[in-house]
C-alpha positions, 0 to 999 in steps of 0.5 A: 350564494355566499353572504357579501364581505363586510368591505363590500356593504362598506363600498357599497354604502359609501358609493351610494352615499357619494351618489345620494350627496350629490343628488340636490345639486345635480337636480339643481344644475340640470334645472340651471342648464335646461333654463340657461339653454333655453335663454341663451337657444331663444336669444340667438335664434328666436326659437322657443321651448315649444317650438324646438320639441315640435321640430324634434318631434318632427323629425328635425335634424339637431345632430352634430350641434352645440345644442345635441351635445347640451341635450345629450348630456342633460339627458345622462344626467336626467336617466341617473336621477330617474335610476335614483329616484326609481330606486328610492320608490322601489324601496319605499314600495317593496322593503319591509321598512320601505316607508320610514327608510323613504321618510329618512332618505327623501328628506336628508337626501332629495328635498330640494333644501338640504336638511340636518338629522335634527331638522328631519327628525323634527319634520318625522315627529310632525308626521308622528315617525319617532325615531331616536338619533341613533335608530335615525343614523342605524335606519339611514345606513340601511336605506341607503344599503338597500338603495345601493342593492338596488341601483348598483345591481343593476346589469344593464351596463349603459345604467351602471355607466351612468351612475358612475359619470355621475358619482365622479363629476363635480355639478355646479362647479363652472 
């Protein structure tokens, strides 16, 4: 098997890059929907959260409605941030650097504040994790490298397809 071209690891790292950006504000969009679903579900026809799980759990009928067509799509959205953080553990657990990298990633990328380089290594330093910037920059592209291995190897074609919608759409723009 040859080595992967330099242009490949390059559009490797930015695709996942691109999908890592865009993680907080898909959260944060996913989050805002399901509530306003909820709301505006709750207001127009009395039904509750609990309620509507215990008639789909029963065997109610949703198909063909506004609100299949809302949890379809939460749903997609919701499968490419469990790829993501799936991913994101896997690394953590497996990779030689699997700690740090997770230190790096899940605070720069999937906190719920977006954080600077300074503010991360400052928190690192917290956690006695010394890293200068350009080891912090060096360690970041790497993890990112391996996440992207992971995510983009998948095979399974449904995942790829998810993670690509999610790439190319603008969350929180409505």
């Amino acid at each position: 098997m040859s080595k992967p071209k330099k242009n490949d690891d390059d559009k490797l790292i930015h695709d996942t890059e691109v999908l890592l950006q865009k993680y907080r504000q898909v959260k944060w969009a996913l989050d805002v929907a399901a509530n306003k679903e909820m709301r505006e579900l709750k207001h127009e026809t009395g039904i509750t959260e609990e309620y509507l799980h215990a008639a789909v759990f029963a065997g109610a009928d949703i198909s063909n409605t506004r609100l299949e067509r809302r949890a379809q799509s939460m749903e997609r959205s919701r499968q490419m941030l469990a790829l993501v953080n799936e991913s994101v553990e896997l690394m953590r657990q497996y990779h030689p650097m699997g700690e740090i990298y997770y230190e790096i990633i899940s605070r720069y990328y999937l906190s719920k504040q977006q954080k600077s380089q300074p503010q991360v290594l400052e928190e690192m330093e917290q956690q006695e994790i010394y890293l200068c910037e350009n080891t912090f920059r060096k360690y970041k592209k790497a993890a990112i490298k391996v996440i992207g291995e992971i995510l983009w190897g998948y095979e399974d074609r449904e995942s790829v397809g998810i993670l690509k919608q999610f790439a190319t759409k603008n969350y929180g723009e409505d």
